[in-house]
N, C-alpha and C positions, 0 to 999 in steps of 0.2 A: 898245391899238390900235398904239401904235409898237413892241410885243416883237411882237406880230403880224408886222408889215411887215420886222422885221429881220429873224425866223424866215425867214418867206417869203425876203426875198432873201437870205441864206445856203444854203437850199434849192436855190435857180435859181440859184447861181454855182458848186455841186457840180455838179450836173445837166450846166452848160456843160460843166465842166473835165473830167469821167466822159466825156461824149461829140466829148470833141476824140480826133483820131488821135494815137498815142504817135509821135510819130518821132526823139528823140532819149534812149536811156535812160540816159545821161548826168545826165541832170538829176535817177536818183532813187538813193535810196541803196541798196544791196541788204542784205536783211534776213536772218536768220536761224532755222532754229526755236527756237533757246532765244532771239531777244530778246521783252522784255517785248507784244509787239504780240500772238505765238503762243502765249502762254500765259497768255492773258487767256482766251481760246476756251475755252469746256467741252472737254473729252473725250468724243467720244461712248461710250455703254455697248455695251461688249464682251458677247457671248453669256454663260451662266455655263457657270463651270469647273468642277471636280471631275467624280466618279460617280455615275452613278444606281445602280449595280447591286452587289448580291451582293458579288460577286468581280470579281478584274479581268479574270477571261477565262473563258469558258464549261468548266463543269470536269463531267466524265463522274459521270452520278448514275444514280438509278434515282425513276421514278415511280411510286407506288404509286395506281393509281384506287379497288381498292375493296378484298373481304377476299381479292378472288380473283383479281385481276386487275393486273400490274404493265409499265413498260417498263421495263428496263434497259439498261446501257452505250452511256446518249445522253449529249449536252453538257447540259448546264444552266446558265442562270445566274438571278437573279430582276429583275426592272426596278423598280425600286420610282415610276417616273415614271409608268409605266403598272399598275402594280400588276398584273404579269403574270408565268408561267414563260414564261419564251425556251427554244426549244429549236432547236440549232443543228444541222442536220441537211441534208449534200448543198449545201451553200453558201446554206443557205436559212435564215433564222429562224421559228419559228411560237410565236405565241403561244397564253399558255394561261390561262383564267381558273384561280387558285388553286381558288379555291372549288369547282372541276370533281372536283379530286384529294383523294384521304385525306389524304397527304405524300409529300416526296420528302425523299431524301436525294444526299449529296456524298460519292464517295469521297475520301476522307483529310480529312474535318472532323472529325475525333474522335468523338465520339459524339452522338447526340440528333435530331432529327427535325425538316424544316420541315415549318411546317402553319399553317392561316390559324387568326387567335383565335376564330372561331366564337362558342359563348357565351361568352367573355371580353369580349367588346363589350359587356356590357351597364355595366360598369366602368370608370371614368374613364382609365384609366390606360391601355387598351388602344384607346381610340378615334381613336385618330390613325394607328394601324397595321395594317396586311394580312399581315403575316408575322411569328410567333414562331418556335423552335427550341425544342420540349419536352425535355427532357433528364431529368424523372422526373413520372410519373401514378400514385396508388397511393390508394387508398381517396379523402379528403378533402385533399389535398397533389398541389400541382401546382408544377416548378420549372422556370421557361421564360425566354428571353432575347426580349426585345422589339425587333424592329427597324425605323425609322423615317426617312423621309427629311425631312432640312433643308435651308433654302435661306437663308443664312449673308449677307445685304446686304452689300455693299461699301460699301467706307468713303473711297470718291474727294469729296476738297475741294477745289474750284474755285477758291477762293478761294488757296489757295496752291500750288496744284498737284500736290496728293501725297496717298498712298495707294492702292488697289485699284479701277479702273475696273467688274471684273468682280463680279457675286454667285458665289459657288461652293456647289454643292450638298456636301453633308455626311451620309451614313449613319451614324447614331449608333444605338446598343446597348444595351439596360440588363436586369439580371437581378432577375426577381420570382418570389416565393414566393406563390402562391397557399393557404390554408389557413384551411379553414372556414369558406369565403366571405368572406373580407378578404384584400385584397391588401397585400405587406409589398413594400417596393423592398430587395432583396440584396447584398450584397455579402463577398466572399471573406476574411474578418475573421472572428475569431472570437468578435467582441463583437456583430458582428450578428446571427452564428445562434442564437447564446445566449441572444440577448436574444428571439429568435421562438420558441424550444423553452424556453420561461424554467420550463415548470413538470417538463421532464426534464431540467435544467441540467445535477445532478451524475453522472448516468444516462450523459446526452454524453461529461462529459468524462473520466470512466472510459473508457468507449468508445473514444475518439477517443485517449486513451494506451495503452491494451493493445492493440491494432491499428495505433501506432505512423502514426494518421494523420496531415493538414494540413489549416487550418482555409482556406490557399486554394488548394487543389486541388479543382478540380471534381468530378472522379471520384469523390476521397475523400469530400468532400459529403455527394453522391447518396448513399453508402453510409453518413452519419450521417444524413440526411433517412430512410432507407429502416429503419435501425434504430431510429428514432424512431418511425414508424409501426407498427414492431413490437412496441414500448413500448404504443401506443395500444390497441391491438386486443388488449391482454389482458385 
């Protein structure tokens, strides 16, 4: 009862002192943002930062809708926030369900094709994503880049005032081999392909020295994946 009544009157002697007029500021000390009083206060959370998109700026492609029918020499970019094509046209954006289109492509991305994973979905690996880049289809071999968006927490401590207020989004990439219905995660090494082509090993690496190729060149790759396949089908 008597931490009750103290409470209370400690209560009612702020209350007074809050509601008297300031008229002399003299009597207070003036305070800083770095002293300890302002950075006791959370920081409120900033919006996040990074990209959602593709690229950093709408870059001239072609849409491809069906086996007959295409647009070309528009902007493109892809929103992976709204898991849409943008297309930037007359100062306008329009979006576009992927799903609508066969593929599009980017002039000057090197080679290969966006396209949504379709039946790839039904595999763990592809269910977080609305957009690969196939770069070779051929009998039972499929080799395509996965792209997916992440949202990366901030790491702000209130308690001592430091690190990243903001979460930042993150487009992250990864390249899979699909082949004979198992999916294999890839990488441009040549212990990785070898080890997926493990029963034309020495076929490969014949191959891959008389043609004077690289084990992480893409390009070159595709054309050990594509000689592989020709291995297969005899």
């Amino acid at each position: 009862m008597k931490n009750l009544l103290l409470i209370l009157s400690i209560l009612l002697l702020f209350s007074s002192v809050s509601a008297q007029e300031i008229t002399n500021t003299s009597e207070f000390v003036p305070l800083s943002f770095s002293s300890n009083f302002f950075t006791t206060i959370p920081k409120l959370k900033t919006p996040p930062k990074g990209s959602v998109y593709l690229n950093e700026n709408y870059t001239k492609g072609m849409i491809i809708v069906n086996d007959t029918s295409y647009i070309k020499d528009v902007k493109l970019n892809f929103n992976f926030y709204t898991d849409k094509i943008e297309v930037y046209q007359n100062d306008t954006i329009y979006n576009i369900d992927p799903y609508l289109v066969k593929w599009f492509t980017l002039n000057g991305s090197n080679f290969g094709m966006y396209t949504t994973p379709g039946p790839l979905k039904k595999y763990n690996e592809f269910k977080d994503c609305n957009l690969v880049k196939l770069y070779y289809k051929e009998n039972n071999t499929v080799l395509l880049e996965k792209y997916y968006l992440k949202l990366l927490k901030s790491n702000y401590n209130t308690a001592v005032d430091a690190g990243e207020t903001s979460d930042t989004y993150v487009v992250y990439s990864k390249l899979y081999l699909v082949k004979d219905n198992n999916v294999y995660k890839f990488s441009k090494r040549k212990s990785s392909i070898l080890n997926i082509f493990a029963d034309q090993k020495d076929s490969l690496k014949t191959f891959v020295k008389d043609n004077n190729l690289k084990y992480n060149k893409l390009s070159d790759i595709i054309k050990i994946i594509a000689y592989y396949d020709s291995l297969s089908t005899k």
